[in-house]
Structures are given as structure tokens and as C-alpha cells.
N, C-alpha and C positions, 0 to 999 in steps of 0.2 A: 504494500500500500504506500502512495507517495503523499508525503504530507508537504505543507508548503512552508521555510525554515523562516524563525520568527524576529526577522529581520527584513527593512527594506531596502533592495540595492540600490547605490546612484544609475547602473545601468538600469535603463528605463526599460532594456528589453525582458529584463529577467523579473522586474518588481511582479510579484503575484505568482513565479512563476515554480514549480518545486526542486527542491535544493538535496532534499534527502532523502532515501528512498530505506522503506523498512518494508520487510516480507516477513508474510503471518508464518507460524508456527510449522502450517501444513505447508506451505512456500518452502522453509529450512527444510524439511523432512524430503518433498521433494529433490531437491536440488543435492543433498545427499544422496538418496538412491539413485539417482542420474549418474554423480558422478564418482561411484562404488569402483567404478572397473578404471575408468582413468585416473582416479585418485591413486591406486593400485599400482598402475604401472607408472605412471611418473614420480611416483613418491622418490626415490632412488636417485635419480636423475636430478629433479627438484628440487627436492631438497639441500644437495651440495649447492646446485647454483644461487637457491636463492639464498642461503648462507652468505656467499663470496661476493653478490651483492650490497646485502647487509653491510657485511662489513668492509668492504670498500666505499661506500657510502658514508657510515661511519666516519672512514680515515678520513674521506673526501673533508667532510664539515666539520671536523674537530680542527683538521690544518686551519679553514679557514676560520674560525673564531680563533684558534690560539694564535694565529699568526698575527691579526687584527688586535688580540687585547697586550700581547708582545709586542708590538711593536709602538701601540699606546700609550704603556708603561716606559718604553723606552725614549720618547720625546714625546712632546706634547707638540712639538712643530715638525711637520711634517715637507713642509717646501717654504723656499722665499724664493719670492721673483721681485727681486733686485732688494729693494728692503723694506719691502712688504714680504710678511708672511703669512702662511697657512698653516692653520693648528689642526690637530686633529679633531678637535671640538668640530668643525667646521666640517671636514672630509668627512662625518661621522652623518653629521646632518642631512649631508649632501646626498648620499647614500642607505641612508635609514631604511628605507622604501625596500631596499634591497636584499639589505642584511639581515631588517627584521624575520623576515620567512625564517632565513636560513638559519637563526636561531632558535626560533619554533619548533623545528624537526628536528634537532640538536637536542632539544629540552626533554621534547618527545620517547627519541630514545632514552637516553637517559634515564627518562621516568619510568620507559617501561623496564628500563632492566634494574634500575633500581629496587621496584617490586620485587622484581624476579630475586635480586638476592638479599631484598627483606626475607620475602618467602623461605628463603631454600633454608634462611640463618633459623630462622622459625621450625622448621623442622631438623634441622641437626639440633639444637637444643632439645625439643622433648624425645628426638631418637635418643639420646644422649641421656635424656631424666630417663624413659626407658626401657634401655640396657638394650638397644636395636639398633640396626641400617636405617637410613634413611630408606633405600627402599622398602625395607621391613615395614618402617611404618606407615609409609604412603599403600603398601598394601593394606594394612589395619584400618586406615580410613575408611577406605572402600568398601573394607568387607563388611559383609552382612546378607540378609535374606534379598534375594536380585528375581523377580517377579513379575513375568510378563505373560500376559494372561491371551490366548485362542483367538478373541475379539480384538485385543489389541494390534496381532499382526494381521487379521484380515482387516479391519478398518485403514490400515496402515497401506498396506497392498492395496486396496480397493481406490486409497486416495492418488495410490500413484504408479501405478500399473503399465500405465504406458510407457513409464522410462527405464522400464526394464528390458525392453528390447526384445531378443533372441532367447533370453534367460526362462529356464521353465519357473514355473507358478512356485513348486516346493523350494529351490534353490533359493527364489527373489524374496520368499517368506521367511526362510531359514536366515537371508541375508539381514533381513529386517528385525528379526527377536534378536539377533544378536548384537545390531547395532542400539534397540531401545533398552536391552539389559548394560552397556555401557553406560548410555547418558544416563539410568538411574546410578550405576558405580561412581561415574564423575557429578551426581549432583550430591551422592551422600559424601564423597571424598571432601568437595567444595565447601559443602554446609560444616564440616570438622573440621577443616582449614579454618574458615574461617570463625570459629570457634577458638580455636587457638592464639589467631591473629587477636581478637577483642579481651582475650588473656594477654596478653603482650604489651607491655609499656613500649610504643614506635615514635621517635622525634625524627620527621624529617630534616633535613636543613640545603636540601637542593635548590636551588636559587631557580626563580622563574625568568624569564628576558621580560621586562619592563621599559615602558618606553618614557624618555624622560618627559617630566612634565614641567621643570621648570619654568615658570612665568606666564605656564595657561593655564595656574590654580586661579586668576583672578576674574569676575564676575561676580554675577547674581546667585547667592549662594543659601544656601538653611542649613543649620546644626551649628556645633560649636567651631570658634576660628581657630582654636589649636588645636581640635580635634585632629588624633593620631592617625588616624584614617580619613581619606578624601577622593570621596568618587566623581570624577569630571564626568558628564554627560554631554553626548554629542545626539541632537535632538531633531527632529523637522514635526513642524507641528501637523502637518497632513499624513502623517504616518503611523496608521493605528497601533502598533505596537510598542511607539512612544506613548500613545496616550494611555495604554493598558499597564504602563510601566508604573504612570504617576503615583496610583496608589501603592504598589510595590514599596517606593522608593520612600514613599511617608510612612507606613510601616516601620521600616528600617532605619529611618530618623528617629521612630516615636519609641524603639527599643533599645537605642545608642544613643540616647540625645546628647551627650559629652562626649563621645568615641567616631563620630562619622559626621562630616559635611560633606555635602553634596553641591556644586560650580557647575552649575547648565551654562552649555555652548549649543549654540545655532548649527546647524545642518541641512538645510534646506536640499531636497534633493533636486529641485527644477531652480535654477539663479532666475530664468524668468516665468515665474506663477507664484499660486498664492501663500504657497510654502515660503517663500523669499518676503513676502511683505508682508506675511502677519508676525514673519521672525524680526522686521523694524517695526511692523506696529509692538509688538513685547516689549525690545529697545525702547522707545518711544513711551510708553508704560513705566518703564523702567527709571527713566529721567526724573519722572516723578515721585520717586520710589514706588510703583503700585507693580513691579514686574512680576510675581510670581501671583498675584489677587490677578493680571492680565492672563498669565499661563493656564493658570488653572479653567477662566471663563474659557479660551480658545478650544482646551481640549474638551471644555464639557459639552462642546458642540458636535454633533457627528459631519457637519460640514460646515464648513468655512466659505464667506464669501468676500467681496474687497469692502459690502456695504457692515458687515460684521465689525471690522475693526474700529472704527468711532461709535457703533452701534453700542460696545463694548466698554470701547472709553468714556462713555456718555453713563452708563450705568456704574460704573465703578466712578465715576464724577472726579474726573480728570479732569484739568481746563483744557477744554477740548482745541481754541486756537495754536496754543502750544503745540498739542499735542500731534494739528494735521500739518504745522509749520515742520515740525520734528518727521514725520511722515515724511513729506516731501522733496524731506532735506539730504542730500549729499553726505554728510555724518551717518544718519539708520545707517544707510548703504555700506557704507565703509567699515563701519562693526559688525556688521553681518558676516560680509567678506571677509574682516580679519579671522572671523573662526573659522568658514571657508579653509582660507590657507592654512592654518594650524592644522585643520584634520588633513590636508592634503601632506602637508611634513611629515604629519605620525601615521601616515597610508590607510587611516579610516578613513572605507567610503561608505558605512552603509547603516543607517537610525533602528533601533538606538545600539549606541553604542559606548562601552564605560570603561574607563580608567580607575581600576582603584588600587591608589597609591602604583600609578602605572602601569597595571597589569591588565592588559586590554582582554575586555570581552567583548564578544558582538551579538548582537540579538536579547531579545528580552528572556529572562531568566527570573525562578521564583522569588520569595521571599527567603525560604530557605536555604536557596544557593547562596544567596548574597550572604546569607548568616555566617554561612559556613565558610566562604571567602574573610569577611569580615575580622571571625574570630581566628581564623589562620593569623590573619595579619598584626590583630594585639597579641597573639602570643610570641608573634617571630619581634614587636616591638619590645617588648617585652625584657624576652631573653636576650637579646641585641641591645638594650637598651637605648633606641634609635629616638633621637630627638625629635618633636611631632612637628608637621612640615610648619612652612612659613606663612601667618596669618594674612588674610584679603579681605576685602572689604564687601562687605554683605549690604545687596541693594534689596 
């Protein structure tokens, strides 16, 4: 089943359009029986290559971030032409766009092998308590009463019979109880696993790639100004899933009211429509102090029109002359655009999308996630003892 991912892209072709594709249970089941016999024979083959893959990939991206923060570390100035120079500050910028990805996948792996020997450390401890192999004990996991019952493999067959080909009835059934007496092995193994794990005192300390935010904590902000945590928001107000965020995001001020501020930045995905001009009517709102009493009426609308935005001003009793001089004026425009370029720097293109404390997410995400984010980041303040960032000024 394809669902459509919850975020809107600057590419106009794709906004609406689906991004992630999930297959039902009986999809998995098929898609295994299919491919029984070439899983089979390529496994051998396969699997070396995609090993040597792996890890040539690997070397590939570890060169290149270690060579980039080696060489960082090694001057901070990277060229003069003539007696002007070039810092690496600068070459950093210049290529952000670039590097970021390739730290992404860097992080990626990393993380997953990190698990991987969280995990394995996880189990040589209790083989160790004991008196076993590790494979000793990843058998004991497993085992137990393994129960697949008549109905089960013909339901099973019945749903996918046709990707059995050439293979007679008994064979493709035989293939099937023995592949749903595994997944029950691997889900009781799992469920013990992680039984174990939630026994386990785990402190990660793997650093994520974060993108610097220096100098665009400033704007129209809520929560506390030295709050240790600060999520910039990149917004378009004709983007339902900015407006589905709103309450989200007060939540999560109303449960951290000392621990989290939130700095909305403009995003507009069309520079000419109504997305662009109700982000200076806001500005404009803003002038006034009435910016976030503005935010909130625009998205309480399910649509926006150009007659909306004074219609709005006029109810929130703004002086409205100001306010349509402020509209018309050269300035909205230019603060618009400046967050424009700011997301264009740090290679967000798509509403909504967040920063917190640098660590970019895209698309809208629970209450809970953000929790869990959240409190990640007071305890890594925490134990770091990291200074809470630098205060702005709250319109």
C-alpha cells in the first residue's frame, strides 16, 4: 500500500505525490515465496558481493569525512588569493549541500553497526552469566514449542500459489510451514532479545551530523530564551502538514516550558502565490508584535485567500494602514526571502521541517517522537555539560 510521506516538497511535481511504499503482510509472504529458489541460488554469490560493496562504500565515506575534519583541524584557512583568504568556515558553507548527505549515510552505518555490537556485547554477557556460547544461547532464545497448524499452510498457499511456478502443491507447502515455523523462532528469539536489551543499562554517545544553526536561532519564537533545547521550524502556511504540526509543537512547549523554544522561519513553497504573502502578511503581524495571534488565525483557516490577510488583521485589531503599508513594502519581501536562502544553505526544501538543536528532521512527526528526541538531547546536555545556546529575541 502506498501512502503519501508527511511532508510537502518544493518540487511542485511531486507535492501530493507518494514517497513511501509499504506492503501488507500477505505482500511480505508473497514476495518471499517468489523468491525461495533465487534467494537460494544467489545467496553464495550475493552475499560476498554485497559484502565488498558494503564495505568499500564504507572506506569510500569515512576517507571522505576524515579527510575533510583532518584537514579542518589542520588550518582553519584553506587558500589566499593574494591577501585575501579562504577559511574553511566558508569552503564548509559553500558545500554543505553536498556533504551533508554524505554524512547521513556515514551516520547511518555506523548506527547500524553500532547496534549490531550493542547487541552481540548483550549476548556475550548473559552467555557469559550463563556458562554458554553465544551461539548456545541465541539457540535458547529460540527455542520453545514452534506450531504451525494445516490451515495455516493452506491459507498460506492459497494466498500465493501462483509464485510457485513448476513446484508441486506438497513441496511449495512443505516450503511454507517451514519458513512460518522460523518467523515464529525469530519473533520469540526477538521478543528475548529484547528482553535483555531493556535489562541493560545502554548510553549511546554517537554523535549525529547536525547542521549549524548559528545566527538563524533568531525570530518569532515561544518557550524559554535559554532554553537548552531549540527547534527552528521551516514553515509554509498553505501546507497542511505545517498546520497539523501546530498543535504538536504546543504540546511540547506546554510539557518543556523551560527546556524547549521553538524560532519559526518562513518557507513558502511557491515565491509567487499565496504561500509567499501570507508568510509577509505574518511578518507584517509581527511588526506589531501580534505574529504568532497572526499564525495561528492563518492556519485555523483550511484556505487562504489575498482578501484573508487584512480580513485577519482587522480582527486581531492591528492598525490596519500600517499594516497594508508593511504588506506592500519591499522589507515583508526581503525577510521572507532571507529565510528563503537560509533553508536553501542548510538544503531544506520541503514544510515542515525542524532543527532541533541542529538535527534536521523533515516531515511532520508525533508528539512522542519529538519527546523522545527532546529528552535525548537534555541528557546528552546534561552529561556534556553543554552551555544552553545563545538567547533571541521573542516577537
Amino acid at each position: 500500500m502506498c501512502k503519501p510521506s508527511p511532508s510537502c516538497s518544493l518540487d511542485r511535481s511531486s507535492r501530493g505525490h507518494c514517497k513511501h511504499w509499504q506492503r501488507s503482510p500477505l505482500e511480505l509472504q508473497a514476495g518471499r515465496s517468489r523468491h525461495f529458489q533465487q534467494v537460494e541460488a544467489a545467496k553464495q554469490v550475493g552475499n560476498g558481493a554485497y559484502t565488498i560493496l558494503v564495505f568499500v562504500t564504507l572506506l569510500f565515506l569515512v576517507a571522505i569525512v576524515s579527510t575533510a575534519k583532518g584537514f579542518q583541524a589542520d588550518s582553519q584557512v584553506v587558500a589566499k588569493v593574494n591577501d585575501s583568504i579562504i577559511t574553511q568556515q566558508e569552503l564548509d558553507a559553500e558545500v554543505l549541500n553536498q556533504t551533508l548527505p554524505l554524512e547521513q549515510k556515514l551516520y547511518a552505518i555506523r548506527k547500524a553497526a553500532l547496534e549490531n555490537l550493542i547487541t552481540f556485547r548483550i549476548l556475550e554477557q548473559e552467555a557469559s552469566n550463563r556458562g554458554v556460547t553465544v551461539a548456545e544461547l541465541r539457540k535458547q532464545l529460540a527455542a520453545g514449542e514452534v506450531r504451525v497448524t494445516s490451515a495455516q499452510v493452506e491459507e498460506a498457499y492459497l494466498a500465493n500459489a501462483s509464485f510457485f511456478g513448476s513446484m508441486s502443491p506438497d513441496e511449495a507447502k512443505e516450503r511454507l510451514r517451514l519458513d512460518l515455523e522460523t518467523q515464529q523462532k525469530m519473533a520469540r528469539y526477538r521478543t528475548a532479545l529484547a528482553h535483555l536489551r531493556q535489562a541493560t543499562r545502554i548510553t549511546r554517545f554517537l554523535s549525529e551530523p547536525r547542521l549549524p544553526v548559528a545566527g538563524i536561532e533568531t525570530g518569532p519564537s515561544l518557550g524559554a530564551r535559554d532554553a537548552p533545547v531549540t527547534i527552528v521550524e521551516f514553515v509554509d502556511f498553505e501546507c497542511s502538514y505545517c498546520r497539523a504540526a501546530v498543535p504538536t509543537l504546543r504540546e511540547v512547549l506546554s510539557k518543556y516550558p523551560t527546556k524547549v523554544r521553538v524560532v519559526f522561519k518562513h518557507l513558502p513553497l511557491q515565491v509567487q502565490g499565496l504561500g509567499f504573502d501570507a508568510a509577509r502578511a505574518a511578518f507584517c503581524a509581527g511588526q506589531q508584535n501580534r505574529f504568532w495571534e497572526y499564525h495561528d488565525a492563518l492556519f485555523a483557516r483550511e484556505k487562504i485567500s489575498t482578501a484573508s490577510f487584512k480580513e485577519i488583521a482587522g480582527m486581531l485589531g492591528l492598525k490596519l494602514p500600517e499594516f497594508s503599508e508593511c504588506l506592500a513594502a519591499e522589507s515583508s519581501r526581503q525577510a521572507v526571502l532571507k529565510n528563503l536562502k537560509e533553508a536553501d544553505r542548510l538544503g531544506i526544501k520541503s514544510t515542515p521541517s525542524f532543527l532541533v538543536n541542529g538535527r534536521l528532521i523533515q516531515g511532520a512527526i508525533t508528539r512522542h517522537e519529538f519527546e523522545r528526541i527532546i529528552d535525548r538531547e537534555l541528557e546528552t546536555a546534561a552529561s556534556l555539560q553543554v552551555q544552553p545556546p545563545p538567547s533571541a529575541r521573542k516577537d
